[in-house]
N, C-alpha and C positions, 0 to 999 in steps of 0.2 A: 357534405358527403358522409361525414360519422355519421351521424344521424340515421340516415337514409343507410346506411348500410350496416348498424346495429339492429335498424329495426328488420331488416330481412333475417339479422340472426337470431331477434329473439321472437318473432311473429308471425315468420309465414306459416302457414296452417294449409296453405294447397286447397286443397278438394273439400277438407273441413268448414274451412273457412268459407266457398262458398255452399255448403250444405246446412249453413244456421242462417236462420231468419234476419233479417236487417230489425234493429230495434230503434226506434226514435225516442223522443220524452215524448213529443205531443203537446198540444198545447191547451188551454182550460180555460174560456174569458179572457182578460185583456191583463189577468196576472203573468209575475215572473214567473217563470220555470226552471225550476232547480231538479237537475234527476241527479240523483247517487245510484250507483253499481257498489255494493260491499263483497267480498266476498267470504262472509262467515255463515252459513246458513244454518249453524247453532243458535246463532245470533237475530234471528229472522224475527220472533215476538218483541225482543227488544227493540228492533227498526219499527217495526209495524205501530209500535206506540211512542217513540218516535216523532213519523210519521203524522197520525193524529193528533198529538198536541202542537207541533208545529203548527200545521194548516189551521185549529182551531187558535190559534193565538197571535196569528198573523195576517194581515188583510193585504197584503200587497205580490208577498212571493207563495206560490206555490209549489210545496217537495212533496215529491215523488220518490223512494228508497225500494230497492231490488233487492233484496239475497238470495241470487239464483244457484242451486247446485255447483255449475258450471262454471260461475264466474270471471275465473283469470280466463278461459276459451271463450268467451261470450267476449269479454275485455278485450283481446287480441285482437280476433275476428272486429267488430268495431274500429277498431283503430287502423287496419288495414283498408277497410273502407271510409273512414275517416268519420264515423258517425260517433262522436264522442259523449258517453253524457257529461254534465258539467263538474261533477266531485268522484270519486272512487275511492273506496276503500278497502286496502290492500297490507299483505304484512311486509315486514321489513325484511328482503331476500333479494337474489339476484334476479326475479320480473321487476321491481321497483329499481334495481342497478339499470335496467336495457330501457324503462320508459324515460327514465333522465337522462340518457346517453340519446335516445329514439327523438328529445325533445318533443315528447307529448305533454309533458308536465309545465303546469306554469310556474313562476317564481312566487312564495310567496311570503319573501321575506318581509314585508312593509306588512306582515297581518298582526297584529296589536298582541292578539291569545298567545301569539309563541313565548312571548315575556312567560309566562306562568309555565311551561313545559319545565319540567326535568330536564336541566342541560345535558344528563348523561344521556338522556334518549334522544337528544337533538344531536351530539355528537355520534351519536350508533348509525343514524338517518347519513347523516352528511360522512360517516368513511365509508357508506355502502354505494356509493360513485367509484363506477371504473375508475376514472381519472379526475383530478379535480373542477369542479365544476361552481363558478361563481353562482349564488344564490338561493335559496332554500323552497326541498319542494314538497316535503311531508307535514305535515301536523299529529305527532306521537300519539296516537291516543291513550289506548292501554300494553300493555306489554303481558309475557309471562316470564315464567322461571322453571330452568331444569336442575335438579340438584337431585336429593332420594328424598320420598316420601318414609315416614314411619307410621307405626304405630305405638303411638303414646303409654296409651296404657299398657302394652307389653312392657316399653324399656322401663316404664317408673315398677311395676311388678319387680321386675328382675333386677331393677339396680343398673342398668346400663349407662352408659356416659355418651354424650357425642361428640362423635369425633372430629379433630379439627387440622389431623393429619393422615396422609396415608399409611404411615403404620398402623396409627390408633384405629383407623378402617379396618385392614384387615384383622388387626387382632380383636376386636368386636365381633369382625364377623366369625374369627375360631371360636369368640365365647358363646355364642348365639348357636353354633351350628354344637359345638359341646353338650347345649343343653336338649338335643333333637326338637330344636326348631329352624326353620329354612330362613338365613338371614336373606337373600332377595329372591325375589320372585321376575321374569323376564319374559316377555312373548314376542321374541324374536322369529317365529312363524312370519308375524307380520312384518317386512324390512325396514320398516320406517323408524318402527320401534329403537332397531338396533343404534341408531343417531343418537338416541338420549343421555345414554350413559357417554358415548364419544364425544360429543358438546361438551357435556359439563366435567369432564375431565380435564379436554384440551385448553376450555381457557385460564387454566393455571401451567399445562405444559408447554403450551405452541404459542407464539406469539399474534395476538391477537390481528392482525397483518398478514397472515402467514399465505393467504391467497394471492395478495398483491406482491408480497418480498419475490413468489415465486414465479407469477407474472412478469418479475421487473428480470425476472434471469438471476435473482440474485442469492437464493438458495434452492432447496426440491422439500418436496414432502418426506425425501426419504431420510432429509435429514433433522428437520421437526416433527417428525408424526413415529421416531423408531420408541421413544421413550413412553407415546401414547398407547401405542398399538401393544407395546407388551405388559402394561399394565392390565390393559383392558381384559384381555387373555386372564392374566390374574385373577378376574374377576366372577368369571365362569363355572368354578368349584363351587362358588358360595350361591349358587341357583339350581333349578330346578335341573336331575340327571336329563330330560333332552329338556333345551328353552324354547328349542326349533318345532317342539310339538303344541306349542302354545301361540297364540295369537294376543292382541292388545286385550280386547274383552276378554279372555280368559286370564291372563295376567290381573285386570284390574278388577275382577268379580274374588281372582282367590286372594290379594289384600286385604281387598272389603274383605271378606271371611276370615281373616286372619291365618291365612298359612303361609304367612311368609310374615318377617318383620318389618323388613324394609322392600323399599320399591325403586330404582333409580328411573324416574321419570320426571314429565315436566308438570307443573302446576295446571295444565290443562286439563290433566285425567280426572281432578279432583269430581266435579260433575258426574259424571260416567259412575267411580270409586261409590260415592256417597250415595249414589242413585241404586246400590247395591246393597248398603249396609247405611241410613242413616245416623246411624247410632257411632259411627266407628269415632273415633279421636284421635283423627291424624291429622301429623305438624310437619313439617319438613326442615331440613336443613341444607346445606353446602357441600359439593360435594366435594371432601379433599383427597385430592388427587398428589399433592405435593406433601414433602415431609417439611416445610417451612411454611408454621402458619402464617406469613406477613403474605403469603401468595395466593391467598384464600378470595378468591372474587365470583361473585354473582352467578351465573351465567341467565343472561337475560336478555331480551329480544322483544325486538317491537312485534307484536302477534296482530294489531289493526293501526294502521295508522289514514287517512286521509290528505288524499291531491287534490288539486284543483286542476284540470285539466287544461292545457294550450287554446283550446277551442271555446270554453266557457265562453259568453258573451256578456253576462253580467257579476262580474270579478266580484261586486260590494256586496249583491243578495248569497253570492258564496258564503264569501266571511260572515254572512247574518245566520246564515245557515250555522257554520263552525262553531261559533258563538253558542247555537242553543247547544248542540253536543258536549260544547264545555263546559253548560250549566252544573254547579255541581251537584244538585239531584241527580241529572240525569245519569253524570260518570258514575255515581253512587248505586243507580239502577243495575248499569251494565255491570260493573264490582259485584254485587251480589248474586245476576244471574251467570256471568260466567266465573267468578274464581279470579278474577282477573287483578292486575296492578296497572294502576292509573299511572299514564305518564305523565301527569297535573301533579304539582306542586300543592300541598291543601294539607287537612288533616282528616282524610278518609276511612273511614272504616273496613280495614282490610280482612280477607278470610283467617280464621281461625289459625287455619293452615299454611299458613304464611308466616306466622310466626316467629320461628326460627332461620326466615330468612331477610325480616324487616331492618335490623341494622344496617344490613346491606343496600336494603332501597331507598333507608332515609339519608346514607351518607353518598350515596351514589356511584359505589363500589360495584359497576360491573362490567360485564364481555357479552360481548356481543355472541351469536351462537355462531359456530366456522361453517358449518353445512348454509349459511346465507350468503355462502358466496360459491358453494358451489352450483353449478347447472345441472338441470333436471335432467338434459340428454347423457351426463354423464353417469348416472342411477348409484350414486356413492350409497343411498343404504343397501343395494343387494350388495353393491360391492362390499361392504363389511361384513355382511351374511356369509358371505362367502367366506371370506376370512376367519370369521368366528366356528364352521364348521371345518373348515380345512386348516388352521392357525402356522398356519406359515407366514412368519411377519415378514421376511425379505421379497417372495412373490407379490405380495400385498403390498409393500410400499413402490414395489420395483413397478407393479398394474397402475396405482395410483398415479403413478408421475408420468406412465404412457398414454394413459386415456384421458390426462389431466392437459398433458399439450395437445391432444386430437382434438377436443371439445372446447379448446379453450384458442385455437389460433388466433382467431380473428381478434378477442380479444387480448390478447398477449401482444399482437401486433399494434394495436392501438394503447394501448399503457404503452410502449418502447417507443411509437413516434412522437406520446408524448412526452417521452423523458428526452428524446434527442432535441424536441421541437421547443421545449420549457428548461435548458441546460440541466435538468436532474441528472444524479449518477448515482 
């Protein structure tokens, strides 16, 4: 009955669902058939080759790889009709919390490749279960990071230091702003945006848990989230006079240009940034949010990982599949075309821009992002938008924690039966 009635919460789709086409694999000769659903369609040339060298270096299984626009609603809709392809891949958020609670996911702990993950991204996968659940059902692939982007060659010009406290933040950003330069740049126009700097703040102020503590009944956001929230406000002076009149591309085109120093985003912009100014030389760093450096962690987040789905009929030409993915060529391919950090254990050649945030990913210093555990019905980045133009933090947390048990019953109800039904307290 969990199952079956998480999946009504996190899938129904109504009328949508039946207005998209039913997709099969299909079948090719008397080979296996392997189809993958990804949903990065950045990522689309990188599958497509893939793709081709798979099939040309394999005589027995045949892959098939998709990066449709649409994909988590293409994914849904499928699984409601129960037409599953046999791998997906998906980021580490609350649609991968509802398909291991949904039981569409196989287990795939008995798969050899996990040995070689980065334990911290195999522990990010397994606290992103409502509730605890015996066996493993992701394979990390690559991850990102949100911290602030700079630019290099400004702070070595001017002498700047980075900082590794939030004092040393702001008062960098009075020296910066002293000199009539814009220390960050923001396009909070777009709401999603607004997430980036709150991630990577919160997992030095909120308890990395902070969704489930409040799940469990056992604190509220109003009372982890008041020390985040008037930071973040803090933050505001040192950006553009409106951020709300900017969008992400417009934020990430005037970096590139250099009118701003710094950028608090995630390593995913880089792409986009670069694609504007190849020439720029920017590094990134951490972003400290706390005045105790021993609190300084990560923020980092599985951005693709890969299932095997409940339905798959042949579990081993999976893993053969997996397997080539983890070829390290090929991790190396996808590292270079997105920007990205492998969640493989190896010695990879990471972007430039990274940096200043590698101690961090070789010792395995990080947090998870907090907006992966909230639901998309609940629209927390307008709700910060909101906040960020109206900056009333008591309305803001007081909203938080009303539309936080509206969107969240069913499963607030299911964490509590299972703390009744497993003696937690």
């Amino acid at each position: 009955m969990k199952g079956n009635r998480l999946k009504c919460l996190g899938l129904a789709f109504g009328c949508m669902a039946a207005a998209l086409p039913l997709q099969g694999c299909g079948t090719s000769s008397d080979k296996i058939e392997i189809e993958i659903v990804q949903y990065k369609p950045e990522a689309a040339n990188y599958f497509e080759t893939v793709e081709d060298e798979f099939n040309a270096t394999h005589d027995t299984i045949h892959l098939t790889i998709s990066s449709p626009n649409d994909a988590m609603t293409i994914l849904k809709t499928r699984f409601i009709r129960e037409d599953y392809p046999d791998i997906i891949g998906i980021g580490g958020d609350i649609n991968y919390s509802y398909f291991v609670d949904a039981e569409i996911l196989a287990d795939i702990a008995d798969y050899a490749g996990l040995q070689d993950i980065n334990p911290g991204y195999l522990d990010i996968a397994e606290s992103l279960e409502l509730v605890p659940t015996d066996g493993t059902y992701m394979l990390p692939y690559v991850a990102n990071a949100a911290g602030i982007l700079y630019n290099k060659d400004m702070f070595e010009e001017h002498g700047w230091q980075i900082p590794e406290t939030w004092s040393e933040l702001t008062q960098l950003c009075d020296e910066i702003k002293a000199e009539g330069i814009l220390p960050f740049y923001f396009g909070f126009k777009d709401t999603w945006t607004c997430l980036a700097p709150w991630n990577a703040m919160a997992v030095e102020l909120s308890p990395s848990d902070t969704a489930k503590q409040v799940n469990k009944g056992e604190t509220t956001f109003t009372e982890e989230y008041r020390q985040l929230s008037e930071k973040y406000l803090e933050l505001l002076p040192y950006g553009p006079n409106d951020p709300f009149a900017y969008g992400y591309s417009d934020a990430c085109t005037a970096f590139a240009r250099g009118e701003s120093a710094m950028y608090p985003i995630g390593s995913y912009a880089t792409p986009y940034i670069l694609s504007v100014n190849p020439n720029l030389n920017v590094d990134s760093f951490v972003m400290p949010a706390s005045d105790r450096r021993e609190d300084r962690t990560l923020n980092s987040g599985i951005d693709l990982g890969f299932c095997i789905t409940s339905q798959c009929k042949n579990k081993e030409a999976a893993y053969e599949v997996l397997d080539f993915l983890l070829e390290y060529e090929n991790i190396q391919k996808y590292i270079d075309d997105q920007k990205a950090i492998p969640c493989k254990k190896g010695n990879f050649q990471l972007a430039s821009m990274l940096d200043g945030m590698r101690t961090f990913i070789e010792e395995g210093n990080m947090t998870d992002y907090q907006d992966h555990y909230y639901p998309s019905e609940m629209s927390v980045d307008a709700l910060l938008q909101t906040f960020l133009l109206e900056k009333d933090v008591d309305t803001f947390l007081a909203t938080f924690d009303k539309n936080w048990q509206r969107y969240n019953r069913d499963i607030i109800r299911l964490v509590q039966d299972y703390a009744d039904s497993s003696g937690e307290k």
